[in-house]
NUMI-31979 format. One line per 5 residues: number of its first residue (from 1); their letters; for each residue x, y, z of N, C-alpha, C. Coordinates in steps of 0.001 Angstrom, whole numbers, plus 500000, padded with zeros to 6 digits. Example, Ala and Ser with C-alpha at 12.3 -4.5 7.8 and 13.67 -1.06 7.14 Angstrom:
2
1) AS) 513190,494310,507800,512300,495500,507800,513200,496700,507800  512850,497750,507080,513670,498940,507140,512900,500030,507870
// end
This chain:
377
1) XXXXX) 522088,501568,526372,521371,501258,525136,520284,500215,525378  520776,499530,526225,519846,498360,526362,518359,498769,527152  518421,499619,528109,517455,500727,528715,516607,501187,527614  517054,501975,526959,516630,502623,525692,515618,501760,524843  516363,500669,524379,515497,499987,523893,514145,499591,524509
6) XXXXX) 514449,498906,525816,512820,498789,526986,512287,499553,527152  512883,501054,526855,512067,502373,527230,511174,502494,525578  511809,502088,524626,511239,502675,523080,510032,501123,522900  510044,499699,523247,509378,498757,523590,508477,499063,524290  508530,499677,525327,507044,499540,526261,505995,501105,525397
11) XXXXX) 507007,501794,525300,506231,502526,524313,505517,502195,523164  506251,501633,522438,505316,500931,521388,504383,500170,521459  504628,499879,522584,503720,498530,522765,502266,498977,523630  502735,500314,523935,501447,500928,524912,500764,501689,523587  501590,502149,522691,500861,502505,521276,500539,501394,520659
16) XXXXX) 500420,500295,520435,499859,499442,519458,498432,499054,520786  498702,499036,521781,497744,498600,522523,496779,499868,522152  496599,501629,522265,495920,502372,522068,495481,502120,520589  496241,501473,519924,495750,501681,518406,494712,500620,517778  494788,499802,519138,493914,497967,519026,492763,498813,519235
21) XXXXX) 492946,499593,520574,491691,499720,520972,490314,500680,519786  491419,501748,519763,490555,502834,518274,490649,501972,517188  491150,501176,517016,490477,499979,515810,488936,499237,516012  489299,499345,517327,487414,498430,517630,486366,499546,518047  486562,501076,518358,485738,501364,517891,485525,501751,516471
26) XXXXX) 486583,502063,515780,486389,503038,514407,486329,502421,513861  487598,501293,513853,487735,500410,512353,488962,500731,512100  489586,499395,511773,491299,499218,511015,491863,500426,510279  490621,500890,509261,491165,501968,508116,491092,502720,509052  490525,503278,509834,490160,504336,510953,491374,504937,511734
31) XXXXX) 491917,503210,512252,493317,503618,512767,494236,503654,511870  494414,503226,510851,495495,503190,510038,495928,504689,509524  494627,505268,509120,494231,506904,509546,495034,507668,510406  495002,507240,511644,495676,507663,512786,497044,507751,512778  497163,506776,512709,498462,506268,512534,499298,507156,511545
36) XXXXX) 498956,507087,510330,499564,507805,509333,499563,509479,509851  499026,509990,510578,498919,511584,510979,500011,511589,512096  500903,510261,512591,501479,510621,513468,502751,510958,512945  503014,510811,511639,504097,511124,510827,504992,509863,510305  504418,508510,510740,505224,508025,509697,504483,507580,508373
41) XXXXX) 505100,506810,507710,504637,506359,506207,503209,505353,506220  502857,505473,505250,501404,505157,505091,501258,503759,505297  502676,503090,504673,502880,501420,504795,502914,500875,506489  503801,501887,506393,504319,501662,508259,503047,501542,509439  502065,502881,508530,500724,503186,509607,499832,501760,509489
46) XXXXX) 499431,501212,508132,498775,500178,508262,499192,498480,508835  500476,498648,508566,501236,497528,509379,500870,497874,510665  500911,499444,511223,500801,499113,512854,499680,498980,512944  498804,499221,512405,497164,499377,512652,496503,497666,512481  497247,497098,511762,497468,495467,511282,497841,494762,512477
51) XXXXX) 499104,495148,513075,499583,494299,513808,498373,494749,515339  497753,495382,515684,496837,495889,516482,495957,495494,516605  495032,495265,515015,494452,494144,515103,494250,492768,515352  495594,492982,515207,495691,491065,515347,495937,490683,516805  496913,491628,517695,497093,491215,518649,495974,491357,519870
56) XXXXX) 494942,492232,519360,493691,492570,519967,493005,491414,520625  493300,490016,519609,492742,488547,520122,493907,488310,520684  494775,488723,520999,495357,487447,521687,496191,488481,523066  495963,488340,524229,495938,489137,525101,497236,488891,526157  497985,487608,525588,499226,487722,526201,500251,488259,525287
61) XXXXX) 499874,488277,524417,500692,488593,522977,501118,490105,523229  499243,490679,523717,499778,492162,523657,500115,492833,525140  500341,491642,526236,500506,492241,527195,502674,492088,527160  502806,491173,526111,503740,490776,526299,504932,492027,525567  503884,492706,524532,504320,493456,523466,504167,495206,524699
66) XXXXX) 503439,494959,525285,502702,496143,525951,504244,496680,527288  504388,495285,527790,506045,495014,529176,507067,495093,528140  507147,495420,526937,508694,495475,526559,509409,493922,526006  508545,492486,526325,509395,491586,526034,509441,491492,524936  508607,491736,523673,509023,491362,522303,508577,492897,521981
71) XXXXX) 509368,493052,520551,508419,494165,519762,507727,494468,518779  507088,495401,518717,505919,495375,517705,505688,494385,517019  507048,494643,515977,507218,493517,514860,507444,492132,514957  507915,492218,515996,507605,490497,516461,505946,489906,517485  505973,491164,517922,504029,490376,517811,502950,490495,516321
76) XXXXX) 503549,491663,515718,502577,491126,514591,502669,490109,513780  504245,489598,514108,504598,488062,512982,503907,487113,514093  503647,487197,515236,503055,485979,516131,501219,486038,515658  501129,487423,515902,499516,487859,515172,499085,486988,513705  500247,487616,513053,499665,486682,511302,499888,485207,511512
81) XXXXX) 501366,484937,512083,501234,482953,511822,499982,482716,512963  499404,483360,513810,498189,482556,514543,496867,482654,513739  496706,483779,512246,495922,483808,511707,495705,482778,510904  497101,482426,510073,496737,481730,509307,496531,480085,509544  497365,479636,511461,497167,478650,511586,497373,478463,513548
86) XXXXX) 495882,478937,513785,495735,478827,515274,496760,477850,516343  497362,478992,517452,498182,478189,517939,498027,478261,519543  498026,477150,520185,497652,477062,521871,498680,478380,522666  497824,478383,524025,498690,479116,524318,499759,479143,524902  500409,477580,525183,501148,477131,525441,502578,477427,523980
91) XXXXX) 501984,477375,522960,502294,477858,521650,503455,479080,521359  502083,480214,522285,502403,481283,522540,503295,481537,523105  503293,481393,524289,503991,481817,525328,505668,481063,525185  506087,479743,524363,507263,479451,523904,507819,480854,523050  506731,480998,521797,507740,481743,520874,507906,483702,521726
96) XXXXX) 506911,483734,522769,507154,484996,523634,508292,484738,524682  508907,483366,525037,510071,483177,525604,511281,483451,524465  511067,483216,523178,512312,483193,522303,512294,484768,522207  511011,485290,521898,511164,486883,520765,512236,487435,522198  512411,487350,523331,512734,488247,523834,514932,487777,524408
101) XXXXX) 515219,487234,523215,516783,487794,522596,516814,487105,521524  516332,486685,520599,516069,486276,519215,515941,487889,518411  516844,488167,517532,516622,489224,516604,515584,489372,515468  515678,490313,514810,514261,490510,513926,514134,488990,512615  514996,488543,512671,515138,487690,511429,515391,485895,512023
106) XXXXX) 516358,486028,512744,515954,484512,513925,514280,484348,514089  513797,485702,514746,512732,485193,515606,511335,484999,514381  511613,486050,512724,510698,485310,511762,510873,484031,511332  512139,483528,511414,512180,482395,510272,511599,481032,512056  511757,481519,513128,511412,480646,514383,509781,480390,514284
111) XXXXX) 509190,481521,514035,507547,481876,513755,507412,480547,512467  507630,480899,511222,507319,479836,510398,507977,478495,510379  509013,478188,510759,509007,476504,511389,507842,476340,512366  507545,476904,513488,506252,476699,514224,505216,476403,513752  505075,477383,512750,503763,477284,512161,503801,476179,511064
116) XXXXX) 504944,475738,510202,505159,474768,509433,504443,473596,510343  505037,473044,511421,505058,471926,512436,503213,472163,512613  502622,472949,513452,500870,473147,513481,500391,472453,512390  501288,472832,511158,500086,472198,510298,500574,471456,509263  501370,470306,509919,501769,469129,509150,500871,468672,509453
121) XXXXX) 499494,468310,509626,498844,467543,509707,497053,468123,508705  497614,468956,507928,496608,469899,506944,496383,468894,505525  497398,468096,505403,497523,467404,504346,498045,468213,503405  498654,468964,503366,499501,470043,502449,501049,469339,502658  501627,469660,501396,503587,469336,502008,503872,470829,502270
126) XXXXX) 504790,470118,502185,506188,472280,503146,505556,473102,502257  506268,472646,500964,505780,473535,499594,505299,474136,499398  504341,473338,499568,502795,474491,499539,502326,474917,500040  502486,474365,501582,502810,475573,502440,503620,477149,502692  504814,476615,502310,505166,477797,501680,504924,478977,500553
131) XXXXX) 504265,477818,499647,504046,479158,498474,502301,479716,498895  501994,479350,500163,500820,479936,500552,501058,481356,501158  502203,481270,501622,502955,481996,502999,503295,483563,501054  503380,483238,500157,504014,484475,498932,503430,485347,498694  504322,486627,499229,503513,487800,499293,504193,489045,498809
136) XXXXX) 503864,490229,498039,504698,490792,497444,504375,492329,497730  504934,492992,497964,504531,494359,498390,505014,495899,497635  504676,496756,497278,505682,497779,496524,505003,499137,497149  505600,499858,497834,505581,501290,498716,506341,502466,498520  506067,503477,498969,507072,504504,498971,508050,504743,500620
141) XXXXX) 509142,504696,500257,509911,504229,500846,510132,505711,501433  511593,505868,502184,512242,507251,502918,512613,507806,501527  512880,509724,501356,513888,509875,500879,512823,509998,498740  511735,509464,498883,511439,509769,498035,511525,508403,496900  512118,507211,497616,512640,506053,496900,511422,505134,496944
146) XXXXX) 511343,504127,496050,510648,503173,495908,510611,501827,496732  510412,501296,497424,510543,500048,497879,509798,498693,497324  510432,497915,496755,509651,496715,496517,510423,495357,497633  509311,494871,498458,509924,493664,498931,508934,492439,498491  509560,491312,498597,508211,489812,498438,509447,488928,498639
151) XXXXX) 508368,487943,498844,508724,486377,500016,507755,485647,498854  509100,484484,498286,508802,483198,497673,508669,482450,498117  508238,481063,497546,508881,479869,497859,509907,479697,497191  510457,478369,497957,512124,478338,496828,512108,478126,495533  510905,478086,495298,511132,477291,493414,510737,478430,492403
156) XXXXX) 509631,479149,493167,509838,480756,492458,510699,481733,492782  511405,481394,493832,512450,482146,493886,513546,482009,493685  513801,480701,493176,515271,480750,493037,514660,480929,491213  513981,480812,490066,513630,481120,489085,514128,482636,488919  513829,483495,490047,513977,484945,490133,515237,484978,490225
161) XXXXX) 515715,484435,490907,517101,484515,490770,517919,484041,489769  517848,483092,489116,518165,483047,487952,518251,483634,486990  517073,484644,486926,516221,485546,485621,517468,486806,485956  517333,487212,487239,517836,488339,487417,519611,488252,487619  519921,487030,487963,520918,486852,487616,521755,486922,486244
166) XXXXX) 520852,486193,485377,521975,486234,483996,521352,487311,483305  520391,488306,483634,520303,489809,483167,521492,491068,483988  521882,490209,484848,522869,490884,485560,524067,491094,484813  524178,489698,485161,525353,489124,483943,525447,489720,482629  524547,490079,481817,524703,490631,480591,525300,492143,480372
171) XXXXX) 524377,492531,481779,524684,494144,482128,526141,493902,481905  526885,493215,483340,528107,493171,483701,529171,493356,482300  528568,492635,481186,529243,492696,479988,529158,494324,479536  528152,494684,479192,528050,496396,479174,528885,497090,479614  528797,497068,481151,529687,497855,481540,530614,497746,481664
176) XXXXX) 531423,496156,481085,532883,496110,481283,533290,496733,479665  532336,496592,478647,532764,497209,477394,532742,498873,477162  531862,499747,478155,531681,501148,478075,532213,501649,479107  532388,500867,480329,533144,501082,481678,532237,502499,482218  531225,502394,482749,530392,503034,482920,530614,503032,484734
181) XXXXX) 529964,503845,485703,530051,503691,486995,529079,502965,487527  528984,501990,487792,527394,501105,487993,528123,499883,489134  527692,500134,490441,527929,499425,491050,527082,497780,491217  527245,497116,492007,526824,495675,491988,524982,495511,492252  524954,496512,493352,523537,497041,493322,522647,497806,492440
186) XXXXX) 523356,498504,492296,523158,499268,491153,522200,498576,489729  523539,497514,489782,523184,496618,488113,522103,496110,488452  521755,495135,489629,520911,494159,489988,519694,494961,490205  519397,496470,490426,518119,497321,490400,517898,497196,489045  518402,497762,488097,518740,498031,486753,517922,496618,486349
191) XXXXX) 518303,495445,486440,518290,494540,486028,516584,494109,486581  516660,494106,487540,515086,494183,488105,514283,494938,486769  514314,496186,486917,513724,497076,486345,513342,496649,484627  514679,495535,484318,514397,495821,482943,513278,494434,482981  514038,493105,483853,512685,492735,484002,510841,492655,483656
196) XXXXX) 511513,493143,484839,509383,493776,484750,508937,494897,483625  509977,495571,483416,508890,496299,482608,508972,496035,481242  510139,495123,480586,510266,494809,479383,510200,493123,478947  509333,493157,477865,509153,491649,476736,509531,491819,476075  510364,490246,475733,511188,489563,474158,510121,490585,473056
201) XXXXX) 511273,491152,472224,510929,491482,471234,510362,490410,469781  510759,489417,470213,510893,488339,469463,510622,486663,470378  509352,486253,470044,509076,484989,471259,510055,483980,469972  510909,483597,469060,511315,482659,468507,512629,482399,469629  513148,480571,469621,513696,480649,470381,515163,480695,469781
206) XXXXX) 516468,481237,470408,517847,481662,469565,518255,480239,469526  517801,479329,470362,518598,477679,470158,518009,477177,469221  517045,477201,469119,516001,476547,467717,516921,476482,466415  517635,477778,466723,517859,478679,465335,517289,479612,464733  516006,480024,465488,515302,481424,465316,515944,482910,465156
211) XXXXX) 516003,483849,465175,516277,485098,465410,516457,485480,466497  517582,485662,466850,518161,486530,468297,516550,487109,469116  516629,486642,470651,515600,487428,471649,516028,488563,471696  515642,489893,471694,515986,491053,472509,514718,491409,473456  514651,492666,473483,513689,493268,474047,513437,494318,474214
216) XXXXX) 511704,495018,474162,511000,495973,474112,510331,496279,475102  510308,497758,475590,509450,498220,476859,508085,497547,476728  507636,497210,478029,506375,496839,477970,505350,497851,478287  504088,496996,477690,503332,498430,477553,502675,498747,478899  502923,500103,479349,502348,500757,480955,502076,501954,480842
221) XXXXX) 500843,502019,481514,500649,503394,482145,501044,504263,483226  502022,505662,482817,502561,506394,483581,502306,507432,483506  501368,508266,484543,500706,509475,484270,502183,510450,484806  501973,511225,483820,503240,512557,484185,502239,513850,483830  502774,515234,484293,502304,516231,484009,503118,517396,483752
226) XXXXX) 502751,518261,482949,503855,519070,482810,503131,521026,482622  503551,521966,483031,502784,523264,482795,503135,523556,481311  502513,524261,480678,503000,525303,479436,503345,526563,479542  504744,527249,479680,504352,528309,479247,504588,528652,478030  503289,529900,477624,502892,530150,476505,503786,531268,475826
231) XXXXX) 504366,532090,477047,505370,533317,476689,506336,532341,476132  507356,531628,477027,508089,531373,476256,508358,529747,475481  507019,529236,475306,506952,528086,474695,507608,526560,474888  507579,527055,475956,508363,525605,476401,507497,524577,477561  508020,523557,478210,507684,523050,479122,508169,523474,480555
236) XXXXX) 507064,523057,481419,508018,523895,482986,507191,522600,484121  507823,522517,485163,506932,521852,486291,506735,520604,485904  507504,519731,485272,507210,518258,484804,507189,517636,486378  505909,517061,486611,505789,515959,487942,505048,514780,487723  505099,513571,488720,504661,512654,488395,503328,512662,489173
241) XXXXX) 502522,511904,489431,501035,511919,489492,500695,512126,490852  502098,511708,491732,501619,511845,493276,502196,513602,493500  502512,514559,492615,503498,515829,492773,504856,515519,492602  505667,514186,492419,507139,514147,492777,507622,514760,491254  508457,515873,491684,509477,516499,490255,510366,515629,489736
246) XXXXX) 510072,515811,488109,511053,515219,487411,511833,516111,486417  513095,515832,486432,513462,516694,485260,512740,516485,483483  512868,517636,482889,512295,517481,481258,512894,516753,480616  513875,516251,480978,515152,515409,479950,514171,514527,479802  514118,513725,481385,513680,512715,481394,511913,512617,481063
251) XXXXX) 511882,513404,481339,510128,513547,480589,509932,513023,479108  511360,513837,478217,510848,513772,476934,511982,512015,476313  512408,512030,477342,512784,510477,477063,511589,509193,477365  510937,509478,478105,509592,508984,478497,508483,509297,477265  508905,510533,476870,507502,510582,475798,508133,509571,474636
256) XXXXX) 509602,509681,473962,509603,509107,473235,509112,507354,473140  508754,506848,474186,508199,506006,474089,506823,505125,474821  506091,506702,474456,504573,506115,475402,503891,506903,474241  502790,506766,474529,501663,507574,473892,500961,508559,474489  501163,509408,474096,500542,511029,474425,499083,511060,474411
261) XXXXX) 498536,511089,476211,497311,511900,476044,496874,513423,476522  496784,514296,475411,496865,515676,476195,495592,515943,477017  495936,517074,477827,494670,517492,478288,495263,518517,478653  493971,519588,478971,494045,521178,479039,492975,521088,480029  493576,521903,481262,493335,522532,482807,492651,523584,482362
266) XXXXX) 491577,524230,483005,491259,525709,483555,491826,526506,484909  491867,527673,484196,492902,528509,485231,492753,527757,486608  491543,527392,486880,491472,527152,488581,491788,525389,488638  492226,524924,487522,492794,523378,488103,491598,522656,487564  490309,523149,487390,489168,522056,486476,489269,521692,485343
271) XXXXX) 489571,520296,484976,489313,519912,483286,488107,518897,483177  488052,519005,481275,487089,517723,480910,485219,517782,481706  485027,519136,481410,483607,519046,481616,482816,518205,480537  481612,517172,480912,481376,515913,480258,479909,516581,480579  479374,517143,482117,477818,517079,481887,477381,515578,482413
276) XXXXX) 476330,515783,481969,475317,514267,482249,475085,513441,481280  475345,513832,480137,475157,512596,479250,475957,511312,479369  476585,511261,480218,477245,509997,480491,477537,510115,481827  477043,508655,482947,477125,508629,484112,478977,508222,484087  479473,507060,483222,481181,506443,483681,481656,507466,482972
281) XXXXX) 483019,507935,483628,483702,508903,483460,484564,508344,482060  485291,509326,480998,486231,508483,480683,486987,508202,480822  488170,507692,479825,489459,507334,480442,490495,508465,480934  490203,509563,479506,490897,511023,480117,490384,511729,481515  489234,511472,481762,488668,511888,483243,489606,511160,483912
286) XXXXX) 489396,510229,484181,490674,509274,484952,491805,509683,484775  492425,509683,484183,493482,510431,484237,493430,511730,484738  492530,512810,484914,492565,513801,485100,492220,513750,486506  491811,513093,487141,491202,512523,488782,492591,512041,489266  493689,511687,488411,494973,510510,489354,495412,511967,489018
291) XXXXX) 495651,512592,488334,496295,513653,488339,496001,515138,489962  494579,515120,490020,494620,516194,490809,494192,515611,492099  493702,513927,492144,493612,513750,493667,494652,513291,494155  494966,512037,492975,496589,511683,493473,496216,510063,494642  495123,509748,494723,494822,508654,495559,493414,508594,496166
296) XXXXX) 493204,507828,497005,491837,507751,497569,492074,508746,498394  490624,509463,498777,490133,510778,499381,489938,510020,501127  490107,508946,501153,489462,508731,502396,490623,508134,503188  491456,507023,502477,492982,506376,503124,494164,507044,502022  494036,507570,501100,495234,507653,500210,495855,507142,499593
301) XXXXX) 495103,505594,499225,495607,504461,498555,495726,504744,497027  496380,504164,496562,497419,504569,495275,495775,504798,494084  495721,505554,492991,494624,505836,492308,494247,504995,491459  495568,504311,491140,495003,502730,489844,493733,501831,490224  493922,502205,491508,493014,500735,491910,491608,501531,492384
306) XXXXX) 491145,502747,492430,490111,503812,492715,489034,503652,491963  487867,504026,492376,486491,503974,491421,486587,505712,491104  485865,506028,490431,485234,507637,490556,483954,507607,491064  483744,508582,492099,482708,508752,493039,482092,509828,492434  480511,509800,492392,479835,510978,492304,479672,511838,493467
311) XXXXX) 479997,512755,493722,479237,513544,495148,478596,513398,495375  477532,514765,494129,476120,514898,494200,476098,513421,493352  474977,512407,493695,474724,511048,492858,474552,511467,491874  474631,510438,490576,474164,510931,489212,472615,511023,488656  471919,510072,489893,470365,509422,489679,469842,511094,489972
316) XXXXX) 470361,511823,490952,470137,512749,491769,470613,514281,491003  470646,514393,489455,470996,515032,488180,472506,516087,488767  473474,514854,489615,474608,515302,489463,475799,515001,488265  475395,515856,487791,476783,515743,486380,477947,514597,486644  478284,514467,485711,479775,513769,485234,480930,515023,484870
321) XXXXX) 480872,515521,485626,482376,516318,485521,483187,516268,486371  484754,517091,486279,485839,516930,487048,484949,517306,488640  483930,518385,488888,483880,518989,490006,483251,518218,490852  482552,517242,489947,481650,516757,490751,482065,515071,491092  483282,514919,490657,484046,513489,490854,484746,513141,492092
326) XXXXX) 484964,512411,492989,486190,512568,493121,486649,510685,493539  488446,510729,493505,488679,509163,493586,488224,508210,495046  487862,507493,495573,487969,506635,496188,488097,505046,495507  488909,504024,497280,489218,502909,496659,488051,502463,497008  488131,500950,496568,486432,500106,497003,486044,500138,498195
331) XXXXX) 486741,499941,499865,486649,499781,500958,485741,501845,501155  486579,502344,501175,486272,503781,501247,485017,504014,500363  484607,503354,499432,483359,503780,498433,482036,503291,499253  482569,501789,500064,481765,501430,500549,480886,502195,501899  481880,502618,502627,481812,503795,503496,480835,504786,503201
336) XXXXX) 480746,505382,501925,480112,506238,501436,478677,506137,501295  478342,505095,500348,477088,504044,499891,476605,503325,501332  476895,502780,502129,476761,502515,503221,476774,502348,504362  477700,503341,505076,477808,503614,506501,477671,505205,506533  477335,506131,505532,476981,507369,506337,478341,508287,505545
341) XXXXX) 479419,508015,505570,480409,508345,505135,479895,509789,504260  480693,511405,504383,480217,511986,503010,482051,512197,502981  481732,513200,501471,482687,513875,500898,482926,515298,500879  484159,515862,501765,484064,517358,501674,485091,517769,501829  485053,519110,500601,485711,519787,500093,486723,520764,500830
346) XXXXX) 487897,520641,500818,488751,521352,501728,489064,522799,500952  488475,523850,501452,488210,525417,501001,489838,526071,500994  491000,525598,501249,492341,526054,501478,492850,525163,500344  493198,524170,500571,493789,523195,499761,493334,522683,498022  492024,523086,498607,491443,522261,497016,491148,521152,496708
351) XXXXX) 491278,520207,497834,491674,518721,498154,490142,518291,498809  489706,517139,498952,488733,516023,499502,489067,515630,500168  488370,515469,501254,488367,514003,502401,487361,513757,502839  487368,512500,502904,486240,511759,503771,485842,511774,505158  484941,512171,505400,484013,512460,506568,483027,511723,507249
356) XXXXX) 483118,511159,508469,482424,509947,509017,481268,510447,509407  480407,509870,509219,479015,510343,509988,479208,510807,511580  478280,511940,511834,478434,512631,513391,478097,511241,514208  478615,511376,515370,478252,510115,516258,477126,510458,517014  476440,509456,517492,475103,509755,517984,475074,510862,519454
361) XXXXX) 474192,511773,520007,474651,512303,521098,473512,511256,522442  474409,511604,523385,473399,510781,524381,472747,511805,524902  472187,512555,524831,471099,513295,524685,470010,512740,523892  470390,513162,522568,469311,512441,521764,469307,510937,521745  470018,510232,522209,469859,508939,522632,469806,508713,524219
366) XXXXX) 468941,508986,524932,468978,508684,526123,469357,507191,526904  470400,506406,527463,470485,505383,528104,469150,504925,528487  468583,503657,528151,467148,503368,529168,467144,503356,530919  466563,503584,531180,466039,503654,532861,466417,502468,533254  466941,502139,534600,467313,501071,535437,466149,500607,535444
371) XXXXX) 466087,499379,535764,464657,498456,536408,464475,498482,537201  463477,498938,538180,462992,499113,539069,463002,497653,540009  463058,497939,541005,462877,496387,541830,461587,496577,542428  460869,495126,542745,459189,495129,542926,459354,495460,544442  458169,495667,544612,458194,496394,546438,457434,495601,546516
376) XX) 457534,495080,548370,457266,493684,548879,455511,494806,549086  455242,493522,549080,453549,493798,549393,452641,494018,550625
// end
């Protein structure tokens, strides 16, 4: 096993080294690109394409990551604490003596004491050092599941814990009165969930002597979709915005408490022809863009955060309709508007992607001529 592991280490590490390198010519998103086509998850691809970058500067890091002594994930935690607070290479080469029998969680919490110590002398305390270090992340996980992880400091996090604690606690009362099957995890997801997505129905406070707090869903946008059929009048194909199936139960438990915006498809998947009288799309266009692109056309980044792109430009009397839209995020828009970047249409799928400008040929760029050396006289 222990073989195995040095054998799956030097591999990785000879892949993060190939992936440094197609980062400096293409670009981060470029590899992250890559990365994601090799089959794992989109989070996973830009972490490696991340940690590639980073170790790109620092050349014992990745020779160290490259021989098997640490892995991936422990050079990209050496990569970020040297970002955020430059460390000698004497520095280095200590915490590349620990990563290599220090486990995944020793050798992070070893990284930020280090980096704590660098920069006691920033004029910052721990604290705030720490709550510099708070970062929160939410992905699609294996299996079709959600992942949310984030890193506090202790004072917002133990708050979280508190919050989610005595919402736990309340559950716990629930289910000891209905005796329901809800395990310990279980509750504490549950309890998350109600969290975030729900506010006091009532801001008076119950100690005051006000009116009991409860609480009401908060208000969010959740694009769902569903087919009609017309024979037999019902609903069919309820999915959520990226394709994932949901049952109708739960659809129409969802409608009962959102607000309905309809829209009507043409046979071939086009809605909401608008024309040119208006260059910004509306809000139902948007919706109708998260619906059939499902993310950016160029990395696949989630659609909330997307502009709508004209193809044909609008200055250039390209309409405002579905055909002529499609999503990108800001980084990818920029691509478009300024490095050459186009947009094209995949004739099988129905789908967009982004297309890098042809690279120059050395033909039509000929290398210049050597310099001649002067001949003696």
């Amino acid at each position: 096993m222990g073989e195995a592991d040095l054998f799956r280490r030097r591999c990785e590490g000879y892949l993060v080294g190939l992936v440094a390198r197609y980062g400096e010519l293409e670009g981060p998103s470029a590899a992250a690109t890559v990365c994601h086509q090799l089959g794992i998850s989109a989070y996973r691809a830009r972490q490696l394409a991340k940690t590639a970058q980073g170790v790109a500067a620092l050349p014992e890091v990745l020779g160290a990551v490259q021989h098997g002594r640490i892995s991936a994930d422990q050079a990209g935690q050496v990569a970020e604490s040297h970002k955020r607070a430059p460390m000698s290479a004497q520095d280095q080469q200590e915490l590349l003596d620990l990563g290599g029998w220090q486990n995944h969680d020793e050798f992070k919490r070893t990284v930020a004491a280090r980096e704590d110590q660098r920069r006691a002398a920033d004029g910052m305390s721990r604290s705030e050092r720490q709550r510099a270090r708070r970062s929160a992340k939410v992905f699609d996980g294996t299996g079709g599941m959600v992942v949310l992880h984030a890193e506090l400091d202790p004072i917002s996090g133990d708050r979280v814990k508190t919050a989610l604690g005595a919402m736990s606690t309340k559950m716990l009362g629930d289910d000891i009165a209905f005796d329901p099957i809800r395990t310990f995890e279980q509750r504490n997801a549950d309890a998350l969930v109600a969290l975030i997505t729900q506010q006091p129905a009532d801001i008076a406070d119950p100690v005051a002597g006000g009116p009991e707090c409860g609480t009401r869903p908060q208000k969010t946008v959740l694009v769902v979709s569903a087919d009609y059929d017309a024979l037999n009048r019902r609903l069919t194909s309820a999915g959520l915005i990226d394709g994932t199936p949901i049952d109708l139960d739960e659809l129409r438990r969802i409608a009962c408490e959102a607000d309905i915006v309809p829209m009507i498809f043409a046979a071939d998947g086009q809605p909401l022809y608008v024309g040119k009288t208006q260059r910004a799309p509306t809000k139902a266009q948007k919706l109708a863009l998260y619906k059939r692109d499902r993310g950016c056309a160029g990395c696949g980044l989630r659609p909330q955060i997307c502009d709508a792109h004209h193809i044909q430009p609008w200055d250039q009397n390209g309409p405002t309709n579905i055909t002529n839209l499609v999503l990108l995020c800001p980084r990818c828009h920029t691509k478009v508007h300024k490095h050459g970047h186009t947009i094209e249409a995949d004739t099988k799928t129905s789908r967009y992607h982004l297309k890098p400008p042809p690279r120059p040929s050395p033909i039509t760029h000929p290398l210049p001529e050597p310099l001649r050396q002067p001949t003696a006289a």
